[in-house]
N, CA, C and O atoms as a GROMACS GRO file, in nm:
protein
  432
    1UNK      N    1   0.084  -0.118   0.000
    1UNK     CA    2   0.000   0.000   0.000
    1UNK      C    3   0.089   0.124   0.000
    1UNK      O    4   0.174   0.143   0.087
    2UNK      N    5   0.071   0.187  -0.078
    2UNK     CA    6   0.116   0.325  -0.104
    2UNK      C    7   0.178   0.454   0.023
    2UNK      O    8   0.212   0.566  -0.015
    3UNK      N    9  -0.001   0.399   0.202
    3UNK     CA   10   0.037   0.483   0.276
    3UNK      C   11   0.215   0.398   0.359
    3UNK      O   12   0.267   0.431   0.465
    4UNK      N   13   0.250   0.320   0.288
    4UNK     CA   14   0.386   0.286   0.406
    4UNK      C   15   0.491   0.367   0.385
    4UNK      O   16   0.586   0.368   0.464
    5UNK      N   17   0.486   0.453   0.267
    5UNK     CA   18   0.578   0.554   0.302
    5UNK      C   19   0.543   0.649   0.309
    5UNK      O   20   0.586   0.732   0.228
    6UNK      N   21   0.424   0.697   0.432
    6UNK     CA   22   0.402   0.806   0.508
    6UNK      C   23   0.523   0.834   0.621
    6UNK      O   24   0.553   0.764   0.717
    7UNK      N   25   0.564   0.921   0.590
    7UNK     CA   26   0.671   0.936   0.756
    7UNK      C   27   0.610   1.175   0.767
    7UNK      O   28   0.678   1.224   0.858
    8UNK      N   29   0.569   1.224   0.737
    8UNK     CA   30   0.567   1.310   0.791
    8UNK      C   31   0.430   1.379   0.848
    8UNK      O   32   0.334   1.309   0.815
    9UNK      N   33   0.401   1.463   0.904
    9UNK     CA   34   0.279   1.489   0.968
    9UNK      C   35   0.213   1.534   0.895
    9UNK      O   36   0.096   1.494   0.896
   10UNK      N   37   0.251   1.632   0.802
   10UNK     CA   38   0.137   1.737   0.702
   10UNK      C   39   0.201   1.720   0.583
   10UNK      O   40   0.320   1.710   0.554
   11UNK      N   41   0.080   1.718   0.506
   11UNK     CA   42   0.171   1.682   0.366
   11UNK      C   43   0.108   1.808   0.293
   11UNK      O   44  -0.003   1.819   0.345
   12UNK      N   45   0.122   1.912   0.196
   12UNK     CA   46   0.062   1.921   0.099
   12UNK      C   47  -0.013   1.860  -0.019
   12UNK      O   48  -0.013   1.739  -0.045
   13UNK      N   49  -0.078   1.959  -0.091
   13UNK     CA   50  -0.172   1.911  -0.214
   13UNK      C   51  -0.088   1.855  -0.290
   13UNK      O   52  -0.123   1.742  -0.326
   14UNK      N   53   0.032   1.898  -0.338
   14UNK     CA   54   0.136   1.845  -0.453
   14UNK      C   55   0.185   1.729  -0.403
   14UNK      O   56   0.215   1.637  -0.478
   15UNK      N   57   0.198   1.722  -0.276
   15UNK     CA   58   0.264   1.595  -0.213
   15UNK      C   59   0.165   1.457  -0.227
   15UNK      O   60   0.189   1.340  -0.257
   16UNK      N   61   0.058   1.520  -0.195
   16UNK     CA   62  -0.021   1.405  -0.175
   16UNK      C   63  -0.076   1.336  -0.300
   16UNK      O   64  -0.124   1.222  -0.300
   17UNK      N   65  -0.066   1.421  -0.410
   17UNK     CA   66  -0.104   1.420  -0.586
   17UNK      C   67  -0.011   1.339  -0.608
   17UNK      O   68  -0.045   1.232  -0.656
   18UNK      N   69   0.173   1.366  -0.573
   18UNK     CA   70   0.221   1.270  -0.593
   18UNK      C   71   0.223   1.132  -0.574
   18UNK      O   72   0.244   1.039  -0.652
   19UNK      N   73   0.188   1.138  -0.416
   19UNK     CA   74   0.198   0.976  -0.353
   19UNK      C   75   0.082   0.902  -0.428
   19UNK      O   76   0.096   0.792  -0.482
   20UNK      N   77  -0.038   0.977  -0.424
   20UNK     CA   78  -0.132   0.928  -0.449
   20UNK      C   79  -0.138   0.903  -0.645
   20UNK      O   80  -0.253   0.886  -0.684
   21UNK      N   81  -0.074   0.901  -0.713
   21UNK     CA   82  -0.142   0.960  -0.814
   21UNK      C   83  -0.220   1.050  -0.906
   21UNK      O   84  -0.215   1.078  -1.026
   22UNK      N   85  -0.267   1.071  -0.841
   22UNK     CA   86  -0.433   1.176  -0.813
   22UNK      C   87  -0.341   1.353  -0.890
   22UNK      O   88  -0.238   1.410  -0.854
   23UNK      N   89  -0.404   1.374  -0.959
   23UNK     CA   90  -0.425   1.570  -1.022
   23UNK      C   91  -0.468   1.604  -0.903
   23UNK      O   92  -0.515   1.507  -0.843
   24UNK      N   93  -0.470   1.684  -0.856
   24UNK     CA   94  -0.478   1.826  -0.731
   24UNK      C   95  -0.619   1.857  -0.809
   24UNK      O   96  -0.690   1.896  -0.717
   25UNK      N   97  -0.670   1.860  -0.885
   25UNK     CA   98  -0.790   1.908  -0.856
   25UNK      C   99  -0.911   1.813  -0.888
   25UNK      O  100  -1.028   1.846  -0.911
   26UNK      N  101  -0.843   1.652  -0.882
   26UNK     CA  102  -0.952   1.574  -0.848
   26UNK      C  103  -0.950   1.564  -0.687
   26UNK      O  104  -1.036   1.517  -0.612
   27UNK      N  105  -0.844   1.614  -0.661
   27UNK     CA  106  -0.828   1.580  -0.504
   27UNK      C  107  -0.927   1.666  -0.424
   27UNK      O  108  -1.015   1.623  -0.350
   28UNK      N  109  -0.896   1.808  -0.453
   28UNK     CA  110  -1.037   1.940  -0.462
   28UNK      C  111  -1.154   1.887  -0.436
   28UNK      O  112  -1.223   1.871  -0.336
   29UNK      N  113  -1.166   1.848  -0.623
   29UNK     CA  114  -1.367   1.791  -0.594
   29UNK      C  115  -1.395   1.648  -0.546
   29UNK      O  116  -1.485   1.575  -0.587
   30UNK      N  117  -1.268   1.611  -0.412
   30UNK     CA  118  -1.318   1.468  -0.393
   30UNK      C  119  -1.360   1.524  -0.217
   30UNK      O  120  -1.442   1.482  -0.135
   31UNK      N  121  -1.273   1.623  -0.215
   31UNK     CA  122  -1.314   1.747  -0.089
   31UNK      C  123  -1.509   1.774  -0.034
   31UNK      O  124  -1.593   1.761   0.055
   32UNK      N  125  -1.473   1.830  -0.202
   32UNK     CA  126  -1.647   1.840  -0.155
   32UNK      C  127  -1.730   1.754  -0.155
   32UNK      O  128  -1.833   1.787  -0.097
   33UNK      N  129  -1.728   1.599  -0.223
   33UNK     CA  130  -1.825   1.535  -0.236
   33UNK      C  131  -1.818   1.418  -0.090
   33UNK      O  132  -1.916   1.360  -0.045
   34UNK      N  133  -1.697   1.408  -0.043
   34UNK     CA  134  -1.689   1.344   0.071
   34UNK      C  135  -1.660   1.377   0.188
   34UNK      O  136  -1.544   1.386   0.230
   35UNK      N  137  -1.769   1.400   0.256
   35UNK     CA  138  -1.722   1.475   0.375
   35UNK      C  139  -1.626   1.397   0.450
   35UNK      O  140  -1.575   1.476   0.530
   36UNK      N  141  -1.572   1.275   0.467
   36UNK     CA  142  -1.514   1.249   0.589
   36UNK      C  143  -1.347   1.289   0.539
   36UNK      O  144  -1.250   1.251   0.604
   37UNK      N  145  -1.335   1.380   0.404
   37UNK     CA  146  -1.188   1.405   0.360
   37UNK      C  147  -1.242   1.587   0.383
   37UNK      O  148  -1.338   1.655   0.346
   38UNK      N  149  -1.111   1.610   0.468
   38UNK     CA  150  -1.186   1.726   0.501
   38UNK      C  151  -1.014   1.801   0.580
   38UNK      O  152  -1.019   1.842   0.696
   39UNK      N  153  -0.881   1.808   0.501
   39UNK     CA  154  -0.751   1.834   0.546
   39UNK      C  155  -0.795   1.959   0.534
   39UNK      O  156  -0.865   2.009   0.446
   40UNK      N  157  -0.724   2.033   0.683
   40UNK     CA  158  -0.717   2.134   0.745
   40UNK      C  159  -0.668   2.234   0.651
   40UNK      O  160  -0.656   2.193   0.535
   41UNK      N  161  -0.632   2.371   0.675
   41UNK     CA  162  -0.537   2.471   0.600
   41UNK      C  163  -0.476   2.566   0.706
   41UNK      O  164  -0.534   2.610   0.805
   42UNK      N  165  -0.343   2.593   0.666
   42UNK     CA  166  -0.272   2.674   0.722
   42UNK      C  167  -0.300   2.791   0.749
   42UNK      O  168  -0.414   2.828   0.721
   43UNK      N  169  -0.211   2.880   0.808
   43UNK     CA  170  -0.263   2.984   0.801
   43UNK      C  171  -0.249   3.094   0.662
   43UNK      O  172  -0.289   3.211   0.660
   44UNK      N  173  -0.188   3.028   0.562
   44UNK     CA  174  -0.158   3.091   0.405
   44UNK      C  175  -0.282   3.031   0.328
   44UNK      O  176  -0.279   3.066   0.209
   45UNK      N  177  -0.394   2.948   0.361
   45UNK     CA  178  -0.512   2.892   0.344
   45UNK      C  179  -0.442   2.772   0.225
   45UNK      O  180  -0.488   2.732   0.119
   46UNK      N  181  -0.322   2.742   0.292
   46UNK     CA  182  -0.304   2.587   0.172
   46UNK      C  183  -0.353   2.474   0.230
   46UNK      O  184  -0.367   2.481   0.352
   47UNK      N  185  -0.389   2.348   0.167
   47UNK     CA  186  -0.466   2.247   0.230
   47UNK      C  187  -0.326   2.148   0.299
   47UNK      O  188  -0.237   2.110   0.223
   48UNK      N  189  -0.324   2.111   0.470
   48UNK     CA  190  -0.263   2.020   0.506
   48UNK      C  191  -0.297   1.878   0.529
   48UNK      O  192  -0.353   1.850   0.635
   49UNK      N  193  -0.271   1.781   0.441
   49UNK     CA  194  -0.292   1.663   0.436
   49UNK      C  195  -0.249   1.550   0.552
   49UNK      O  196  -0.139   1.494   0.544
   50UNK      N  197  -0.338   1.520   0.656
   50UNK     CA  198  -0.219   1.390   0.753
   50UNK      C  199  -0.223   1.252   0.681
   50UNK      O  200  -0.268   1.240   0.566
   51UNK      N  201  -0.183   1.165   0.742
   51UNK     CA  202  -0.158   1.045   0.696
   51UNK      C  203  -0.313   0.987   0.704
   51UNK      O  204  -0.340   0.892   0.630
   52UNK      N  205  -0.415   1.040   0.790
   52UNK     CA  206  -0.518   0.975   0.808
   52UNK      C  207  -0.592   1.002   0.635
   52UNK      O  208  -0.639   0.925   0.551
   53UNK      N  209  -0.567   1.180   0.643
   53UNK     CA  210  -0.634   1.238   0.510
   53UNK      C  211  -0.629   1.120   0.405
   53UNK      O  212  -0.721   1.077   0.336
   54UNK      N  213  -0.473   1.071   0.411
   54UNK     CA  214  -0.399   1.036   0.303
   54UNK      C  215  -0.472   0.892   0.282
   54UNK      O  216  -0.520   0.862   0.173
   55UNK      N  217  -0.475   0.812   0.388
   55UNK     CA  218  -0.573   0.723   0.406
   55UNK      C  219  -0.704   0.681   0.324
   55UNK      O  220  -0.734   0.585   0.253
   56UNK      N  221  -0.772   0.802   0.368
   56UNK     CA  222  -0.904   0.838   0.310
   56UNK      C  223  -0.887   0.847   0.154
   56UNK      O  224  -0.935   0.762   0.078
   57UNK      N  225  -0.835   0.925   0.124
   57UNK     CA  226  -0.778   0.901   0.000
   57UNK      C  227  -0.795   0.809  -0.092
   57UNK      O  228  -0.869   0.820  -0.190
   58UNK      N  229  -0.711   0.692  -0.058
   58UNK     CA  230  -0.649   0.592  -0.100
   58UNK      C  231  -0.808   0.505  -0.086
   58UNK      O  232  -0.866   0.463  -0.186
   59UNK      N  233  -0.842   0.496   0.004
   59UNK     CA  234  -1.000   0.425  -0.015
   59UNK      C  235  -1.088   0.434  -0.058
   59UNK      O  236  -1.178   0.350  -0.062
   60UNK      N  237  -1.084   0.604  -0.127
   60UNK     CA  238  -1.194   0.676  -0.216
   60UNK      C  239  -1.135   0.610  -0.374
   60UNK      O  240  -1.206   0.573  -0.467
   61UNK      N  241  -0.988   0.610  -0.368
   61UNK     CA  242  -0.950   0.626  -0.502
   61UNK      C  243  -0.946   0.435  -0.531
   61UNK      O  244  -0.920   0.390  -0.643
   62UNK      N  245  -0.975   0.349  -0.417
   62UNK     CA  246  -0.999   0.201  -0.445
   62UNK      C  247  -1.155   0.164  -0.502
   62UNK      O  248  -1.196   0.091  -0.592
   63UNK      N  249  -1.208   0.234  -0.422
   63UNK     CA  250  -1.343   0.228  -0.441
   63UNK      C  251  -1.430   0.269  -0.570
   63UNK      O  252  -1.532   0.213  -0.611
   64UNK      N  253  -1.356   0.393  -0.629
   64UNK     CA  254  -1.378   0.427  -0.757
   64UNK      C  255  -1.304   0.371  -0.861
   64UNK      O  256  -1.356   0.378  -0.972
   65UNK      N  257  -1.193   0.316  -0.852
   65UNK     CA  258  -1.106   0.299  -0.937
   65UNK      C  259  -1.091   0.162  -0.976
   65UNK      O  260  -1.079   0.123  -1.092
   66UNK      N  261  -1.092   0.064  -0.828
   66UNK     CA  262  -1.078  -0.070  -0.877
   66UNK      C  263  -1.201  -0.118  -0.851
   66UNK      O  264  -1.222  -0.223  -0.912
   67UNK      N  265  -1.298  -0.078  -0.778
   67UNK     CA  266  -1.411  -0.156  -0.767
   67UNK      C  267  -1.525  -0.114  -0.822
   67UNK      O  268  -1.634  -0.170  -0.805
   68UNK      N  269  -1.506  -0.015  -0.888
   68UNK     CA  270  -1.600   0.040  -0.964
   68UNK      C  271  -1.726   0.135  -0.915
   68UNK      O  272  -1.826   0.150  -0.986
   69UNK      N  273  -1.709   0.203  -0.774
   69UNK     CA  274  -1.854   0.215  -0.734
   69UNK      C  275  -1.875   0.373  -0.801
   69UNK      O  276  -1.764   0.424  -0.814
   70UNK      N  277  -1.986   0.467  -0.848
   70UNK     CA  278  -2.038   0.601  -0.861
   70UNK      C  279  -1.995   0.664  -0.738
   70UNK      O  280  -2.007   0.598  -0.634
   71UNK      N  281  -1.940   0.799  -0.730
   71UNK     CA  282  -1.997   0.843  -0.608
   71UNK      C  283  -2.019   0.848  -0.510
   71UNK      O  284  -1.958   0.856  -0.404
   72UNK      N  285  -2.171   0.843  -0.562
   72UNK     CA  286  -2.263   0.828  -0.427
   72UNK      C  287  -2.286   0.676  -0.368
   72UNK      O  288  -2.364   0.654  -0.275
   73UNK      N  289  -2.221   0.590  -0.421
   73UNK     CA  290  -2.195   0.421  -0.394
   73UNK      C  291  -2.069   0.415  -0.321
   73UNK      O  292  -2.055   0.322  -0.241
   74UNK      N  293  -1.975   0.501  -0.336
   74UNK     CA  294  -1.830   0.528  -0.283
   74UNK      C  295  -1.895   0.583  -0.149
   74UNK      O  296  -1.870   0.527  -0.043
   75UNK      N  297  -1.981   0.693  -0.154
   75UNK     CA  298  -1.999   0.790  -0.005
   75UNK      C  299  -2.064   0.706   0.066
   75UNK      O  300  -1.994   0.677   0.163
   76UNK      N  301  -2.152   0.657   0.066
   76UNK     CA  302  -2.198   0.494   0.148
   76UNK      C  303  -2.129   0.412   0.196
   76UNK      O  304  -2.139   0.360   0.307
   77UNK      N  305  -2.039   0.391   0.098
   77UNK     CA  306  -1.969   0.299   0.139
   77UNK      C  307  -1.823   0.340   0.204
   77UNK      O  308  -1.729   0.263   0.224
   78UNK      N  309  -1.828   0.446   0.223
   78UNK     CA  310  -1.735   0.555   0.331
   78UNK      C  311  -1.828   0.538   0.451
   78UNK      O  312  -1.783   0.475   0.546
   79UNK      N  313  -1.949   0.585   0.459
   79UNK     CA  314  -1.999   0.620   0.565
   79UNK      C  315  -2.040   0.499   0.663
   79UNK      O  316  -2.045   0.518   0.784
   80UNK      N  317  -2.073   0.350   0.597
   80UNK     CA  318  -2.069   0.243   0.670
   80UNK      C  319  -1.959   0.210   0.702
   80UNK      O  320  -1.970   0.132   0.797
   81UNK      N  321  -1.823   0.230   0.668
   81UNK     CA  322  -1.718   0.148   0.680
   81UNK      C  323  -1.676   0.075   0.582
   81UNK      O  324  -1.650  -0.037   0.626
   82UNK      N  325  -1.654   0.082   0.456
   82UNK     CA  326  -1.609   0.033   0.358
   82UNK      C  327  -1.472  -0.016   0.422
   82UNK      O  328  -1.412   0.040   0.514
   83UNK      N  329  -1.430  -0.141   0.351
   83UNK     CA  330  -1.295  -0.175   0.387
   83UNK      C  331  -1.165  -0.132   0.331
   83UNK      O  332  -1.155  -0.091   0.215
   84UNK      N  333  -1.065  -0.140   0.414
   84UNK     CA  334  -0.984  -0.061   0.332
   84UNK      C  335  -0.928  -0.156   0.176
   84UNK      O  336  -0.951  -0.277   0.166
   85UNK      N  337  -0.878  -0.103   0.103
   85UNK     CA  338  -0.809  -0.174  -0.018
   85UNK      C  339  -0.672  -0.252   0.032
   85UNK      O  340  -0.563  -0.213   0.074
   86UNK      N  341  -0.732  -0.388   0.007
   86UNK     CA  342  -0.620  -0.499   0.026
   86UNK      C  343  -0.707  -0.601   0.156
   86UNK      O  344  -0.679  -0.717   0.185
   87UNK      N  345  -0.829  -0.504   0.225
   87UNK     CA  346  -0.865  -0.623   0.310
   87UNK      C  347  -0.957  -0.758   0.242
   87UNK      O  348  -1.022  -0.738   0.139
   88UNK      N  349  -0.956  -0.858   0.289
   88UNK     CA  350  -1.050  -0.937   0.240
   88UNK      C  351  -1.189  -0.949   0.267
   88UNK      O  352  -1.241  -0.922   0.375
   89UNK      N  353  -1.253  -0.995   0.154
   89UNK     CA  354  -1.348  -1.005   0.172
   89UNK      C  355  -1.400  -1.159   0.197
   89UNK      O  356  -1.344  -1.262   0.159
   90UNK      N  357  -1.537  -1.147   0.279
   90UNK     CA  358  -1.600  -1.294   0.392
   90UNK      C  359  -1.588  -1.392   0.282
   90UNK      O  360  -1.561  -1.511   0.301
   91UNK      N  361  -1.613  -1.325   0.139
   91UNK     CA  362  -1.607  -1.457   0.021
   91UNK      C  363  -1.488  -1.483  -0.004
   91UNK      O  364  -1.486  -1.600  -0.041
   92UNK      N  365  -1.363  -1.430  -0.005
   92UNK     CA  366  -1.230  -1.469   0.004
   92UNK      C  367  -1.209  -1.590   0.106
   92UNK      O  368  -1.182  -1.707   0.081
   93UNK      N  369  -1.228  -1.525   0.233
   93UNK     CA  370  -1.186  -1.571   0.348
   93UNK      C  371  -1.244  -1.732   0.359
   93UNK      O  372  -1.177  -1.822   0.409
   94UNK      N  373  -1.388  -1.751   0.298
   94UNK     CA  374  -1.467  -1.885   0.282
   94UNK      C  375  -1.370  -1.961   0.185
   94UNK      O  376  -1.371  -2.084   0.197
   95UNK      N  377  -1.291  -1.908   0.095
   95UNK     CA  378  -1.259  -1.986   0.001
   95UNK      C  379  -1.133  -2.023   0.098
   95UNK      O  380  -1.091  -2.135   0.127
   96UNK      N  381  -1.096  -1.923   0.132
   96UNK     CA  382  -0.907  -1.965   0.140
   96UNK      C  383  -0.952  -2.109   0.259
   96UNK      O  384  -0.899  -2.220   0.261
   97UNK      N  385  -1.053  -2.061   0.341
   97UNK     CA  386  -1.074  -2.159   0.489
   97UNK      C  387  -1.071  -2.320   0.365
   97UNK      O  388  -0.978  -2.400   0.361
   98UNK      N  389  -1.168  -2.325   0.299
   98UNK     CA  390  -1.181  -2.417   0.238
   98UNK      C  391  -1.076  -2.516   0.157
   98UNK      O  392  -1.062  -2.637   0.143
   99UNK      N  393  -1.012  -2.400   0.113
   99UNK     CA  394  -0.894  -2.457   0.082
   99UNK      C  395  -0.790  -2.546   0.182
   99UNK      O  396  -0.736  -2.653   0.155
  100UNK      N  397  -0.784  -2.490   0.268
  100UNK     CA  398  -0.654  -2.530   0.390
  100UNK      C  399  -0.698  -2.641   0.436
  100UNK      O  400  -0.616  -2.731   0.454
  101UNK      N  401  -0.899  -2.668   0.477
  101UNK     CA  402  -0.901  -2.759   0.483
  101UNK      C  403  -0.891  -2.884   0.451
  101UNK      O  404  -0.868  -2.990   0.509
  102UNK      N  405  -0.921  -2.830   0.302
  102UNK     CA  406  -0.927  -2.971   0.196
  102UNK      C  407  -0.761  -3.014   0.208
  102UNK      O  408  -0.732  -3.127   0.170
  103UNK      N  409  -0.675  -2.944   0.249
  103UNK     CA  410  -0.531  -2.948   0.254
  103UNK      C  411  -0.509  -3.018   0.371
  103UNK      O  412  -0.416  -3.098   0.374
  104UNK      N  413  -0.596  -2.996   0.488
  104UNK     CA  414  -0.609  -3.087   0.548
  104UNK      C  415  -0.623  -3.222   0.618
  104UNK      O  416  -0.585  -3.265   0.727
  105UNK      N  417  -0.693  -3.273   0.516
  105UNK     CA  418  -0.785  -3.374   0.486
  105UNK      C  419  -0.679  -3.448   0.392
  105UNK      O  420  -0.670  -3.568   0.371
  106UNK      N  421  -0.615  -3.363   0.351
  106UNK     CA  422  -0.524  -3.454   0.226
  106UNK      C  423  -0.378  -3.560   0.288
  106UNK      O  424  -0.315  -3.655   0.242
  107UNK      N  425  -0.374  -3.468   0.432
  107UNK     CA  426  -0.257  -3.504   0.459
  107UNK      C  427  -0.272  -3.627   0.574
  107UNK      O  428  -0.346  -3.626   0.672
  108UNK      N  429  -0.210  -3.699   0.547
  108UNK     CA  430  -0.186  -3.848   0.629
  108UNK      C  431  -0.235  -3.823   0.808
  108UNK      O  432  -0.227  -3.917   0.888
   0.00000   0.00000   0.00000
């Protein structure tokens, strides 16, 4: 995952465009449509990004990007707790169990 090389407290917009991929002004209108991304500003009114921001981020940009959701399917699924990108899912987890067992079963 991308956030493991977070090491500083505040990042800027350019910084975080970098880590992230992301143009600075999808980062903007991802501002307004999701409230729980919501990095502070200095007192020069530039936006400071933490690692949590950066976080958020990264789960907006999984959610739209690899899993396909609209939006307003992304903001839902922010606001219940969407998982982060890379956790598994209960249908993964059924398979892998299944597997180990049958691996199980195989062995003497």
């Amino acid at each position: 995952m991308k956030t493991d090389t977070i090491k500083k407290l505040y990042y800027s917009i350019s910084e975080v465009s970098e880590i992230t991929g992301l143009k600075a002004h999808v980062l903007r209108y991802w501002e307004t449509e999701f409230e729980q991304l919501r990095p502070k500003k200095n007192r020069a009114g530039n936006r400071t990004y933490t690692a949590r921001d950066i976080e958020i981020v990264e789960r907006i940009q999984h959610l739209l990007r690899d899993e396909k959701y609209t939006i307003e399917g992304a903001r839902q699924a922010l606001a219940r707790g969407a998982p982060a990108p890379g956790a598994a899912s209960h249908e993964e987890l059924a398979e892998l169990r299944a597997f180990l067992e049958d691996v199980l079963n195989r062995l003497p």
